[in-house]
C-alpha positions in Angstrom: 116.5 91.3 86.1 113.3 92.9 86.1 111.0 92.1 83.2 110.4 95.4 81.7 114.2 96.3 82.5 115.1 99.3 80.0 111.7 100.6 79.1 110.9 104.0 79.7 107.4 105.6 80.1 106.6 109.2 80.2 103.4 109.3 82.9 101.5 112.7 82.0 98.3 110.8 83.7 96.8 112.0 87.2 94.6 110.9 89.9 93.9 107.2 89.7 93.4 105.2 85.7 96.8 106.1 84.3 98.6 106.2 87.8 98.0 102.6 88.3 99.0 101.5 85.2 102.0 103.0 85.4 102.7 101.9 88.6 102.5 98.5 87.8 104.9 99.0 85.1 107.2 100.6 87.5 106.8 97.5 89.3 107.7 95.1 86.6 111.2 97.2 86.3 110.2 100.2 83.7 112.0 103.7 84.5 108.4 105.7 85.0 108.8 109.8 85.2 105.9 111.2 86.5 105.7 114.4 85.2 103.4 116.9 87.3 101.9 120.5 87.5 104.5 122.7 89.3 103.5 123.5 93.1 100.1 121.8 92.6 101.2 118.0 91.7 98.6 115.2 91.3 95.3 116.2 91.9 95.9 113.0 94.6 98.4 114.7 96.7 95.8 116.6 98.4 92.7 114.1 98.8 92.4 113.1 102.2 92.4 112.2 105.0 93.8 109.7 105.8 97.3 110.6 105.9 100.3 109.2 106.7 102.7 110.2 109.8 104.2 112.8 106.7 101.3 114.5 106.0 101.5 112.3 102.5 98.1 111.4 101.4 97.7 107.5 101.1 95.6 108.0 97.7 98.5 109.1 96.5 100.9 106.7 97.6 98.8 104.0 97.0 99.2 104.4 92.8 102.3 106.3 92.2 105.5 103.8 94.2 108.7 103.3 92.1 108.3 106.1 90.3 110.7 109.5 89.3 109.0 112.4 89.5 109.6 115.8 87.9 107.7 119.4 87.3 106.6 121.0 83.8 104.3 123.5 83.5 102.5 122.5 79.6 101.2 125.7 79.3 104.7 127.4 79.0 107.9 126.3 76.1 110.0 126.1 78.8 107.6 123.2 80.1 106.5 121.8 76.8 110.8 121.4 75.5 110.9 119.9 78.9 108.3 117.2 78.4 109.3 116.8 75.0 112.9 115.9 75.8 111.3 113.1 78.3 109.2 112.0 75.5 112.1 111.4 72.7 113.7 109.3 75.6 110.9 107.4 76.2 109.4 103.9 74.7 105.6 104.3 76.0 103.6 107.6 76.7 101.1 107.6 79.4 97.6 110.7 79.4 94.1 110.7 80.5 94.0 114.5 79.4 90.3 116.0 78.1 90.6 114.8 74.8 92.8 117.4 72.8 95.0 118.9 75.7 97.7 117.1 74.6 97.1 118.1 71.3 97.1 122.0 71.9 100.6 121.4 73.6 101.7 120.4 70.6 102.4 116.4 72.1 99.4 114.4 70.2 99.8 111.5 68.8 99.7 113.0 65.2 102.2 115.3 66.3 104.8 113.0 67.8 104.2 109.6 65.7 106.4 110.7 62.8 109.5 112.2 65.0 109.3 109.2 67.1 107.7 106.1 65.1 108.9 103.7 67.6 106.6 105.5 70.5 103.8 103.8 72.1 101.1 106.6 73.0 98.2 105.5 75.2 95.3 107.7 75.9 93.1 107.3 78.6 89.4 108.5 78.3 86.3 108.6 80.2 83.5 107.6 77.4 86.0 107.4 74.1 86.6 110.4 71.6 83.3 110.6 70.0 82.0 114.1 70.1 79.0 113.8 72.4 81.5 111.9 75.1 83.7 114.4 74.8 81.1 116.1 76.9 81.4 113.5 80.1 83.3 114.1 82.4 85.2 110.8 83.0 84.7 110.6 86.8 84.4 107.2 88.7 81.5 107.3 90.1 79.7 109.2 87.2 81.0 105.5 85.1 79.4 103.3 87.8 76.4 104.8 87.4 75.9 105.6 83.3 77.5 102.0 82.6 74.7 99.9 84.8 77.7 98.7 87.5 75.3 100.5 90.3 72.0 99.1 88.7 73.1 95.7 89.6 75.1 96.5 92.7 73.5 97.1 96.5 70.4 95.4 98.5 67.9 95.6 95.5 66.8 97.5 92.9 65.2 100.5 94.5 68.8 101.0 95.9 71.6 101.2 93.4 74.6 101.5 95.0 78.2 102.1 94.2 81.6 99.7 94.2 83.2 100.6 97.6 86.2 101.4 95.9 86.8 102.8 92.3 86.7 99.9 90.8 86.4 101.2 87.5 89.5 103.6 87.0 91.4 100.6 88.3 90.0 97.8 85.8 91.1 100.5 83.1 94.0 101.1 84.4 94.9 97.3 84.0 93.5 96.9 80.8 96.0 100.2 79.7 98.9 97.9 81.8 98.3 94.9 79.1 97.7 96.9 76.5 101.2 98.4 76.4 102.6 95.2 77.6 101.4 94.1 74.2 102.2 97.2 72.0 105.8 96.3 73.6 105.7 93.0 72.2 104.6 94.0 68.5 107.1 96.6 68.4 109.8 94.3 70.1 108.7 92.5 66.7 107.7 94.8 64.1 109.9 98.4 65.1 106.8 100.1 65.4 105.1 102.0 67.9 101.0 102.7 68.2 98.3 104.1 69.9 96.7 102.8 72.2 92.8 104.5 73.3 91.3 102.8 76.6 87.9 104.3 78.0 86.4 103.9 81.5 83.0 103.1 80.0 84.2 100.3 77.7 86.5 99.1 80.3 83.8 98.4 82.7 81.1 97.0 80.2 83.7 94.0 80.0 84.5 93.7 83.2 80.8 93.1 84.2 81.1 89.7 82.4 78.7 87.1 82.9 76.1 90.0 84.3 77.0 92.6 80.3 76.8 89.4 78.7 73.7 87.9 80.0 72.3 91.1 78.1 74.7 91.0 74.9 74.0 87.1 74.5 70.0 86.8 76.0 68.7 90.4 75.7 68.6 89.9 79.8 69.0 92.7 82.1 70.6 92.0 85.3 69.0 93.7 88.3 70.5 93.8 91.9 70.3 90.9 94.0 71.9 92.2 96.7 74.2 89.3 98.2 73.0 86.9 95.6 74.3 85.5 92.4 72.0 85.6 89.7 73.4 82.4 88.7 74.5 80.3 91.2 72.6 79.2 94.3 73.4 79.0 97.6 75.9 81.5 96.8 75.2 84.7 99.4 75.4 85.5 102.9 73.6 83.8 105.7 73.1 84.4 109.1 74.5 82.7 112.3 74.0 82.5 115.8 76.6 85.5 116.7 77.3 87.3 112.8 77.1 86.3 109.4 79.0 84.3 106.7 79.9 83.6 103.1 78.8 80.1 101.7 79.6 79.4 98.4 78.0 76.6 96.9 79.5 75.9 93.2 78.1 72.8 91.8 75.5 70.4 92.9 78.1 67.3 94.9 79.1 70.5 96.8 75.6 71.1 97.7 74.9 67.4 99.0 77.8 68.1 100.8 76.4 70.9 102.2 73.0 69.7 102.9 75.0 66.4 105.1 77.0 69.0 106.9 73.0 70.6 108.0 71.3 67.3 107.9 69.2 68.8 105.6 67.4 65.8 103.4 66.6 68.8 99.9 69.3 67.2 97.8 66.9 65.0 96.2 64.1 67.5 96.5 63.1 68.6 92.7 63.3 72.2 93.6 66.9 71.6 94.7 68.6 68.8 92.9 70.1 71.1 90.3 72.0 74.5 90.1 69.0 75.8 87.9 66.4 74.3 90.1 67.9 76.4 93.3 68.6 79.2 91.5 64.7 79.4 90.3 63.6 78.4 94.1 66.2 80.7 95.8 64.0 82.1 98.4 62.6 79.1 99.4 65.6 77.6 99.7 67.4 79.9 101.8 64.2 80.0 103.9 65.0 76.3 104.9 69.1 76.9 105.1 68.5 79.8 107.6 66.4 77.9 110.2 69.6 75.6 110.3 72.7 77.6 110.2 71.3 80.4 113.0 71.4 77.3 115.6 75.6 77.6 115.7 78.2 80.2 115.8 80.1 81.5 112.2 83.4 79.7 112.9 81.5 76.7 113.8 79.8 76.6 110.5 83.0 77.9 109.0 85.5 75.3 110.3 82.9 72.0 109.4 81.6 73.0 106.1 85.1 74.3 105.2 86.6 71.0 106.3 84.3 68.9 103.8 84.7 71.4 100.9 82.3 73.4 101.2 83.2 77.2 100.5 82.8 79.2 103.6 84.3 82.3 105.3 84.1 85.4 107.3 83.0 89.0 106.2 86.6 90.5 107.2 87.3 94.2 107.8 90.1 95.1 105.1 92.3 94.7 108.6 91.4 91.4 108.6 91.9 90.5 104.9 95.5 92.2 105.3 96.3 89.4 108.1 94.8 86.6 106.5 97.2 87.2 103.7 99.9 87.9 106.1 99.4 84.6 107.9 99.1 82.6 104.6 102.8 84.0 103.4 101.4 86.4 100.7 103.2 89.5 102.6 100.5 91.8 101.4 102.3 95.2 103.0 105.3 96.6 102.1 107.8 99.3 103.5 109.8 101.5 101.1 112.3 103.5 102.2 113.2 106.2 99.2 117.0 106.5 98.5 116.0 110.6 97.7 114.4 111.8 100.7 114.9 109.2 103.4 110.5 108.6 103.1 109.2 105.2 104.6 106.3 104.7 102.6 104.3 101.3 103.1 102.1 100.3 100.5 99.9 97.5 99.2 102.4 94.6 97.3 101.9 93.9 93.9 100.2 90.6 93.3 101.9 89.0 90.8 104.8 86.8 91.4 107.4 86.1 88.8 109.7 83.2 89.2 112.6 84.8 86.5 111.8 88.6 87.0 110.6 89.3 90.4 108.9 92.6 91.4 110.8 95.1 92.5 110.6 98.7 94.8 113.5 100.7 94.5 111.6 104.0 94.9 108.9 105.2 97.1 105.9 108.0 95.8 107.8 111.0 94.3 108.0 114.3 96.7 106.6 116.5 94.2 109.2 117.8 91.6 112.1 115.5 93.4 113.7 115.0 90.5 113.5 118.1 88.8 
C-alpha cells in the first residue's frame, strides 16, 4: 500500500514549482487531477525541444507522471462548478496563480475554508503576498538572480551565472511536498485543514545554507569562487594529464592522506596543517597540488586516491551520471506505459525508497483533457 493511499489533491499549478510537488505526491500513492486550460494545457506542453518520439515535450513529462488530467476553463461557471466539484472531493489544493486569480474565481482560501474546513490549500508564490511582490513576476531565473544564488554561482564575481537547471522552482516545490505532508499529519490529528503559503524567494534563501547563513550569522557576504568552497579546502576541480577531476578533501587525516597519495610533504606545513589554514592559503596551495596531479591521467588519480579515501571523481555528462546510477542498482530511468492511451513515457525515478510503501507509477503524463 502506498503511503499517501486515499488522499486526493486538486493540482490547479502549471509549469514547474507546483507540478513537482505534486508529482511527488502522486508518487507516494495520492489520486492527483491536474486540472488544465482547455486546448492550451500546461504552459509546459509546448516548451521544447527536446521531444519525445510523440511529439510530447520532456519538460512536461518530466513533472507531471501519475497524474489524472482533466480541462476547465476558470473563466466560465461551467468551468469554475467543474473545479469546484474536484475541490469538495479533494483533501489538499495545489496553485501558484498571481496572487488573487483564484480569488476572483470565487476558489480562495477565504472562500472555500468554511464549506470545506478539512481542506489543505497551498499557494505557491514568487516573492510572498506583500503588495510590492505582488509586482514580481515569479520566474526562475528572475529568483536566481534578485535572491544572490547567481552572485555566488559561476567562475568569479565579474561573472554571475545561473544554476543549470531551475533549481529554485524545484527546491519550492519540495518544501510545498513536506509542507502538505505535514498539514496531512495535523489534520490526520486535529480534523483541520490550513493554508499553506510557499514563495520562490524564501525557498531559495534557505536553501543557500551555510553560504545565506554565513551573512545572517557573520554579516559575511559570499562572493563566487568559481569551483571552490568557501569553506573547505582542497575541495574544487583540478587538472590532469588528459581532463579534469573532483577532489574533495573533508577534514585534515583525509588531507595527509592525500598529500601520501602525491608525496607531497605540506601536511605539517603551518599554512596547511588545518582546514582554516588551507582555506586562508588556497591559492598557494593549489599552486603546489597542480604541479603533481597534471603528471597522471584522471582515472589514475581517481582510482588511488579513491582507494585510500580520499574523495575523487569524474565531471560526467548527465549521460554518464544516469549509468553510474544504473551500474550501482539505483535504476535511475523508468518506462511508463499509460493504461489510457497506450503512451510509453520514460522518466527520471523518484529517489526515495520506502521499505513499507514503495513508490509507485500507475500513470504516465496526462494527454491533455484525458480524463475529461
Amino acid at each position: 500500500m502506498s503511503a499517501l493511499r486515499g488522499i486526493k489533491v486538486a493540482d490547479f499549478s502549471r509549469v514547474l514549482a507546483g507540478p513537482y510537488a505534486t508529482m511527488l505526491l502522486g508518487d507516494m500513492g495520492a489520486t492527483v487531477v491536474k486540472i488544465e486550460r482547455p486546448e492550451v494545457g500546461d504552459d509546459t506542453r509546448s516548451w521544447g525541444p527536446p521531444f519525445d518520439s510523440e511529439g510530447r515535450s520532456t519538460y512536461f513529462d518530466s513533472v507531471n507522471r501519475n497524474k489524472l488530467g482533466v480541462t476547465a476553463d476558470l473563466t466560465t461557471l461551467e468551468g469554475r462548478e467543474k473545479a469546484l466539484a474536484i475541490i469538495s472531493e479533494s483533501d489538499v489544493l495545489v496553485e501558484n496563480f498571481a496572487t488573487g486569480t483564484m480569488e476572483k474565481f470565487g476558489l480562495g482560501y477565504e472562500q472555500l475554508k468554511d464549506e470545506f474546513p478539512r481542506l489543505i490549500y497551498c499557494s505557491i508564490s514568487g516573492f510572498g503576498n506583500s503588495e510590492q511582490a505582488q509586482a514580481l513576476p515569479g520566474y526562475d531565473l528572475l529568483v536566481q538572480a534578485i535572491s544572490g544564488l547567481m552572485s555566488i554561482t559561476g567562475p568569479d564575481a565579474e561573472h554571475p551565472t545561473k544554476v543549470g537547471v531551475a533549481l529554485v522552482d524545484v527546491i519550492a516545490g519540495l518544501h510545498t511536498s513536506l509542507g502538505i505532508t505535514s498539514a496531512l499529519v495535523h489534520r490526520a490529528e486535529s480534523g483541520r485543514g490550513q493554508k499553506i503559503e510557499i514563495n520562490l524567494l524564501s525557498s531559495i534563501l534557505s536553501a543557500m545554507v551555510n553560504q545565506s547563513g554565513a551573512f545572517a550569522g557573520a554579516g559575511v557576504v559570499p562572493t563566487a569562487l568559481g569551483n571552490a568552497h568557501p569553506s573547505i579546502a582542497p575541495y574544487e576541480v583540478y587538472p590532469t594529464q588528459d581532463k579534469q577531476i573532483v577532489i574533495a578533501v573533508g577534514n585534515d587525516l583525509q588531507f595527509v592522506k592525500f598529500c601520501n597519495v602525491l608525496g607531497l610533504e605540506i601536511f605539517n606545513d603551518q599554512r596547511f596543517v588545518t582546514n582554516i589554514a588551507r582555506v586562508i592559503h588556497r591559492s598557494e596551495l593549489n599552486v603546489l597540488l597542480s604541479r603533481v596531479l597534471i603528471r597522471k591521467s584522471a582515472v589514475e588519480w581517481i582510482e588511488t586516491l579513491t582507494q585510500v579515501g580520499v574523495p575523487a571523481g569524474p565531471i560526467n555528462t548527465i549521460e554518464e551520471g544516469m549509468a553510474l546510477a544504473d551500474r550501482l542498482g539505483l535504476n535511475p530511468i523508468i518506462s511508463i506505459k499509460d493504461y489510457r492511451d497506450g503512451h510509453i513515457s520514460k522518466t527520471v525515478a523518484n529517489p526515495i525508497v520506502f521499505s513499507e510503501t514503495p513508490i509507485e507509477y500507475p500513470l504516465g503524463p496526462p494527454t491533455l483533457g484525458i480524463d475529461d
